[in-house]
N, C-alpha and C positions, 0 to 999 in steps of 0.2 A: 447511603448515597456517597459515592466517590465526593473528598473535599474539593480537588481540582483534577481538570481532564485535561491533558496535552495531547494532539497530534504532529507528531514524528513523521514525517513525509521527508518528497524531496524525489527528484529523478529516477527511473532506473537505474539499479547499478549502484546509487553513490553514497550508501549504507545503512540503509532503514532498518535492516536487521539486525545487522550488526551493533547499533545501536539499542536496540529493545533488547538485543540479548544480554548485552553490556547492565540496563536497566533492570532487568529481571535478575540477574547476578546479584545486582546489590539490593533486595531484595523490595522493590518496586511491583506493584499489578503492571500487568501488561497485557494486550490482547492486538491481535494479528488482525484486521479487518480482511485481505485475503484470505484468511484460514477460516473466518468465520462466511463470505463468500463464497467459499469451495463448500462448505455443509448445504448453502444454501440451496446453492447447482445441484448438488446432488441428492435432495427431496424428490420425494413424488409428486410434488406441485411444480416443481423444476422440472423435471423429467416430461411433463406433458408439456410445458414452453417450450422446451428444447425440441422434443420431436416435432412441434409445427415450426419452428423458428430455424432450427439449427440441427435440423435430421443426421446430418451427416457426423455430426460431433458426440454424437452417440454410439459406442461401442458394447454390443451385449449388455444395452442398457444401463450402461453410464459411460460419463462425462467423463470425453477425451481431452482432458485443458489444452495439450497442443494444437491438435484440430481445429480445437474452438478458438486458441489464440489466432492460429491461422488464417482462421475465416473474417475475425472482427479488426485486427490490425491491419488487413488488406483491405478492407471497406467500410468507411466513415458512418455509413445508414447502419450496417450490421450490429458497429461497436455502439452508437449510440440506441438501437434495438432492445441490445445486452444490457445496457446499463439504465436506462430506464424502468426495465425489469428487475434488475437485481439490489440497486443503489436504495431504494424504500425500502427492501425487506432487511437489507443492513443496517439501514439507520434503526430499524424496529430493534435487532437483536442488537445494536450497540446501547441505546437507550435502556433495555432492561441488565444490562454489564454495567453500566454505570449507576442504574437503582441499588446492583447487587455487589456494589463496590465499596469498601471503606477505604483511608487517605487518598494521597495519589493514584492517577491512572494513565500510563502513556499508551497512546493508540496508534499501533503503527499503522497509514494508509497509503497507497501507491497513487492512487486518481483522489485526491481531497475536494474534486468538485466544490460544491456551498459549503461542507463541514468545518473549513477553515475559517467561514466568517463565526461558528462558533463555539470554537475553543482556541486557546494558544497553540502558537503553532511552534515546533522548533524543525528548521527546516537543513536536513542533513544536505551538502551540496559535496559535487569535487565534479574534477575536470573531465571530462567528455573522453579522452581519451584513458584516462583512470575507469571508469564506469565502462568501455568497452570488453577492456581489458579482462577486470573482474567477469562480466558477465559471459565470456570465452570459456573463461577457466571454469565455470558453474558449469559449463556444457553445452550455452547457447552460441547457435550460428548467427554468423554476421550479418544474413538478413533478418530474420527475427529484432535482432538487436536493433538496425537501421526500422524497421516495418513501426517497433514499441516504441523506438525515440521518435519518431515520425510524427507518432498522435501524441506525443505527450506535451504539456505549454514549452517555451524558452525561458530560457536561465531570467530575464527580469521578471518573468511573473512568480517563480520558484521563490527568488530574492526577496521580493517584499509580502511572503505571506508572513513572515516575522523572523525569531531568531533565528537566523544563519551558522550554520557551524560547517567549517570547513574540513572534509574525512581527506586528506591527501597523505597524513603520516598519523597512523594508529595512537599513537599517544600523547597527539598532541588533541587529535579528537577525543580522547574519554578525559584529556582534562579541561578539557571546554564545555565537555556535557556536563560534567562536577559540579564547573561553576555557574554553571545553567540553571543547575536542580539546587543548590547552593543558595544563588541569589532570589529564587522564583518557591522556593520552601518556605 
């Protein structure tokens, strides 16, 4: 069983990956909770939710994430639908990653709902127009972008899920993770 579990959140945008990747480098367990999400969707037990839920987000029998994003950040019932459905089956499969974990484990997740009252949190942050930015250059349009910031909390609630580390200039963020994983070792 993993010794201790961090989740790595924090906005759209403002480097949750970049961060796990950085972790994973130095050669850290890491696990994607969207990645493990997206297997989810795309089961045969998902596949039947989806066709009564979210027909339209089904393309030749799987999961169009765009579509789907589409449909759930345009309406508040939709996304919380989705995530009702999908957030228990995640906690199942992060729980047996964590049985199946030795030392450290950082968990990156995008929507920390309750998971953040239980573990440490380090909470990646940078400026709103930073996070646009980035998410442009990834490929997303500006409403997508505007639709995900939309539904996601405001910067105080981000701020006090615990450590803060600020991504505005690459190097001064992985030395702050350093001493994050440093001090918390």
């Amino acid at each position: 069983m993993a010794k201790k579990v961090y989740i790595v959140t924090g906005p759209i945008g403002s480097g949750k990956s970049t961060a796990i990747k950085y972790l994973k480098n130095k050669g850290f367990n890491t696990v994607d909770l969207d990645k493990v999400s997206n297997n989810i969707l795309n089961s045969g037990e998902s596949i039947s939710f989806l066709k009564k839920e979210f027909p339209q987000a089904l393309i030749s029998g799987f999961v169009d994430k765009e579509i789907l994003a589409d449909i759930v950040f345009k309406n508040k019932e939709k996304l919380i639908t989705l995530e009702n459905y999908i957030h228990p089956k995640v906690l199942l499969e992060l729980q047996e990653i964590i049985q199946n974990t030795e030392d450290e484990l950082f968990v990156e997740v995008s929507a920390p709902k309750n998971i953040y009252k239980d573990f440490d949190c380090i909470v990646i942050h940078s400026e709103t127009e930073n996070r646009i930015k980035r998410l442009q250059e990834r490929g997303m349009n500006y409403e997508d972008i505007q639709n995900r910031m939309a539904n996601q909390k405001k910067d105080d609630w981000w701020n006090n899920l615990g450590i803060v580390i600020q991504n505005d200039n690459l190097n001064d963020f992985y030395a702050n993770l350093d001493k994050i994983i440093d001090q918390n070792s």
